[in-house]
LUMZATI-900381 format. One record per residue (C-alpha): residue number from 1; residue in three letters; x, y, z. Coordinates in steps of 0.05 Angstrom, whole numbers, plus 5000, padded with zeros to 4 digits. Example, Ala and Ser with C-alpha at 12.3 -4.5 7.8 and 13.67 -1.06 7.14 Angstrom:
BEGIN
+-----+-----+------+------+------+
:   n : res :   px :   py :   pz :
+-----+-----+------+------+------+
:   1 : ALA : 5246 : 4910 : 5156 :
:   2 : SER : 5273 : 4979 : 5143 :
+-----+-----+------+------+------+
REM end
This chain:
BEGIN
+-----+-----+------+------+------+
:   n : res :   px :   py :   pz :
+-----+-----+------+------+------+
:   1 : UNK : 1495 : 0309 : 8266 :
:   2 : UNK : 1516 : 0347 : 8331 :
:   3 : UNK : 1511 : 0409 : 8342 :
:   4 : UNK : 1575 : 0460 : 8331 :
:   5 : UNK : 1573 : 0496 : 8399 :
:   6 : UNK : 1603 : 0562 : 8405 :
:   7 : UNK : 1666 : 0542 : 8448 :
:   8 : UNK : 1680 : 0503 : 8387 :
:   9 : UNK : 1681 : 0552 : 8340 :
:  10 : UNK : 1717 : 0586 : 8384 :
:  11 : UNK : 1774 : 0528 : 8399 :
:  12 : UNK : 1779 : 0525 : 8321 :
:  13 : UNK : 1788 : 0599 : 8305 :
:  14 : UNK : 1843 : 0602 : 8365 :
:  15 : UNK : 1877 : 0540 : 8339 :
:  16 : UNK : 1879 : 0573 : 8263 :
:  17 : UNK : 1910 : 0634 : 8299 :
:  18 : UNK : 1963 : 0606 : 8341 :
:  19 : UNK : 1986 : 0563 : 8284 :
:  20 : UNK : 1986 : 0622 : 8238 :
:  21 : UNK : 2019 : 0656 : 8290 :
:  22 : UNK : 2074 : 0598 : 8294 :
:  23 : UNK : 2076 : 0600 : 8226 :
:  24 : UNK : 2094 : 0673 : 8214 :
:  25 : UNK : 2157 : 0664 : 8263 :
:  26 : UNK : 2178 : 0604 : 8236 :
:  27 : UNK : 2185 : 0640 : 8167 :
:  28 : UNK : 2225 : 0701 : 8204 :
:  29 : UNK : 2271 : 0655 : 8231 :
:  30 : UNK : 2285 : 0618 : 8175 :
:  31 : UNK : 2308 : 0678 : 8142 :
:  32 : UNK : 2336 : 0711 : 8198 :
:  33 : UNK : 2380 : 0645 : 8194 :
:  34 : UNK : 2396 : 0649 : 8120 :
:  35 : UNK : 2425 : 0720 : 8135 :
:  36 : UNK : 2455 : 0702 : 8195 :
:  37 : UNK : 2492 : 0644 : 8149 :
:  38 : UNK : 2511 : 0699 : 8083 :
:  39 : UNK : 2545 : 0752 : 8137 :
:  40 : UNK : 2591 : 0686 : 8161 :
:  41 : UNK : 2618 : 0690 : 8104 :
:  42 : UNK : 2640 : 0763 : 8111 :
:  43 : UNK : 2675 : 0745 : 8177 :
:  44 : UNK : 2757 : 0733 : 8159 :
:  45 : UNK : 2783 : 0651 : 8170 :
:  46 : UNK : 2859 : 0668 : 8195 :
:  47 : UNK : 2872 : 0718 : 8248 :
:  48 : UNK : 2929 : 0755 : 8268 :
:  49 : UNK : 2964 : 0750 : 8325 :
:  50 : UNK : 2976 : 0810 : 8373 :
:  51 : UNK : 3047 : 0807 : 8373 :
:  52 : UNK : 3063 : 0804 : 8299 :
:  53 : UNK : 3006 : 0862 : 8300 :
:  54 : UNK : 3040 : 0909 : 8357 :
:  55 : UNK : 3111 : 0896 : 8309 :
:  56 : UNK : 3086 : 0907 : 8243 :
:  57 : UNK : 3051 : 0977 : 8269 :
:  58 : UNK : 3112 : 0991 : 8308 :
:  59 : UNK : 3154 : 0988 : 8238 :
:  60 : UNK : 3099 : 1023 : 8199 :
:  61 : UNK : 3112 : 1082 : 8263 :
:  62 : UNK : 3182 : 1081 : 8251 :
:  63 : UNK : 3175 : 1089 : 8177 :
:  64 : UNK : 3122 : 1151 : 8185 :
:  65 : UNK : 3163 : 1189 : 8231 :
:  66 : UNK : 3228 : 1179 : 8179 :
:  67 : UNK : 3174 : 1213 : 8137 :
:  68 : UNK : 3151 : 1268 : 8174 :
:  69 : UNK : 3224 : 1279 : 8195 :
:  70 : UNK : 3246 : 1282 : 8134 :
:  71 : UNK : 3188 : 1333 : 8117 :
:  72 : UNK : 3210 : 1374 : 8174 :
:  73 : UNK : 3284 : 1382 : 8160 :
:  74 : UNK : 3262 : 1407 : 8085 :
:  75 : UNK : 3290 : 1477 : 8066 :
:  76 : UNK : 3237 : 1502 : 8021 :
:  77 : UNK : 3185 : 1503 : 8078 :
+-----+-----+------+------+------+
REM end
């Protein structure tokens, strides 16, 4: 048998800790995908366009000031 030289036990112990190394990311990434994948499920599938946006908020304006005008011209202030 040959003798195991020190730069090979040294080669082997490097090799055991870059692939653990590699190994330990790989895991985080995996789940770091899997979450990334659950919170695309939060994100909405229709949007709204900004025109029917700007009229709907201007008619929800309109309808507040009718309120607060309404509050205003009350007699029992």
């Amino acid at each position: 048998m040959d003798e195991i030289t020190i730069a090979e036990v040294m080669w082997f112990i490097g090799t055991v800790l870059i692939g653990f190394f590699i190994k330990t990311i790989w895991d985080r990434i995996t789940i770091l995908s899997k979450r990334v994948d659950s919170w695309a499920t939060l994100l909405p599938e229709t949007y709204v366009r900004r025109d029917s946006y700007r009229d709907d908020i201007r008619d929800i304006k309109e309808m507040l000031s009718k309120i607060f005008d309404r509050l205003e011209m009350k007699a029992d202030k």
